[in-house]
N, C-alpha and C positions, 0 to 999 in steps of 0.2 A: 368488927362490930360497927365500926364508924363508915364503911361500907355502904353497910345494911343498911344504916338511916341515910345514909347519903341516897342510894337508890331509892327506899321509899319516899322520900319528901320529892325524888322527881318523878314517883307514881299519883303524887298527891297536889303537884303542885297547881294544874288548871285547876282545883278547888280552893287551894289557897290564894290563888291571886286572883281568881276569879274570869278565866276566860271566858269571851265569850264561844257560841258555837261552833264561829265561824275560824277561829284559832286550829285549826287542824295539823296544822306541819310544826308550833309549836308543841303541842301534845303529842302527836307523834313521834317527835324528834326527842322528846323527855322520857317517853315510856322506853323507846329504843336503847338511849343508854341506861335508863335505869333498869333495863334486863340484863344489859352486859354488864355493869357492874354488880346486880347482884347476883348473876353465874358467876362469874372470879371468887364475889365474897364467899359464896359458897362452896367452891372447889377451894379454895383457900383451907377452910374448917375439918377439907378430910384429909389434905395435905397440900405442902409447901412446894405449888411449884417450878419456884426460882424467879426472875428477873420478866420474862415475858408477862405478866399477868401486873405487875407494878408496871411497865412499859403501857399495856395496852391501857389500864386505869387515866395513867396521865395523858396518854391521848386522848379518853375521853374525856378528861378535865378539862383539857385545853378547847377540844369543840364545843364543849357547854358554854365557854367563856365566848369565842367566835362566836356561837351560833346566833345569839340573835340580832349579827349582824350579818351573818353569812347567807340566812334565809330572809334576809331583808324585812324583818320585824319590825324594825324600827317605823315603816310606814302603814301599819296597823293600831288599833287601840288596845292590844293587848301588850305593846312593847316595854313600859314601864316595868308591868310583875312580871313577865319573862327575864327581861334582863337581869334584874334582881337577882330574881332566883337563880337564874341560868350561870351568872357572873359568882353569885355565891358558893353553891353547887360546883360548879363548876374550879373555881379555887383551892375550897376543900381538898375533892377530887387529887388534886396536884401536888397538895404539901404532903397530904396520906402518902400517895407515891413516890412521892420524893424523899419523904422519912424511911420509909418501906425500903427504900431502894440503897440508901446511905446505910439502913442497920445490914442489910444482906451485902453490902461492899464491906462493912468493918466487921462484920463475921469472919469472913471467907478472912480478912488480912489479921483478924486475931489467932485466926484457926492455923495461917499458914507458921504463922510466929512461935507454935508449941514445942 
């Protein structure tokens, strides 16, 4: 579920931070992942499936955090509410995955222990 609003806040976000028009490769680069992560979220919900999809998640975390330096943002006047949000999002993103990924290793090592 935490996903789901994770993706939508980076569908919503040039409204919330207020970009202006000219912010293209930010907003592009935000709807982007926030498609990939909400396909996961939603193939998640019809089933579990394993390590790849926590894997790609936190890659996208980690680019959101990069990103608004890696597209060189910072010399725009949009870079303040990008980074924010990018940085925040982008964090989330990662510990989700990371929890996600620690409960499916102590599964598998409870499972094996029966």
């Amino acid at each position: 579920m935490l996903l789901i609003v994770s993706a939508l806040v980076l569908f919503v976000a040039p409204w919330i931070a207020g970009y202006p028009d000219t912010a293209k490769d930010a907003h592009r680069n935000e709807l982007g992942v926030g498609v990939i992560v909400l396909m996961i979220a939603m193939a998640r919900f019809i089933w579990y499936p394993g390590k790849w999809p926590d894997l790609a998640v936190l890659l996208a975390g980690a680019w959101m955090v990069a990103a608004p330096w890696a597209l060189s943002l910072q010399k725009t006047a949009v870079f303040d509410g990008t980074q924010v949000i990018d940085v925040a999002v982008g964090t989330v993103l990662m510990v989700l995955a990371g929890i996600s990924l620690l409960m499916l290793k102590l599964s598998k090592h409870h499972d094996t222990h029966r």
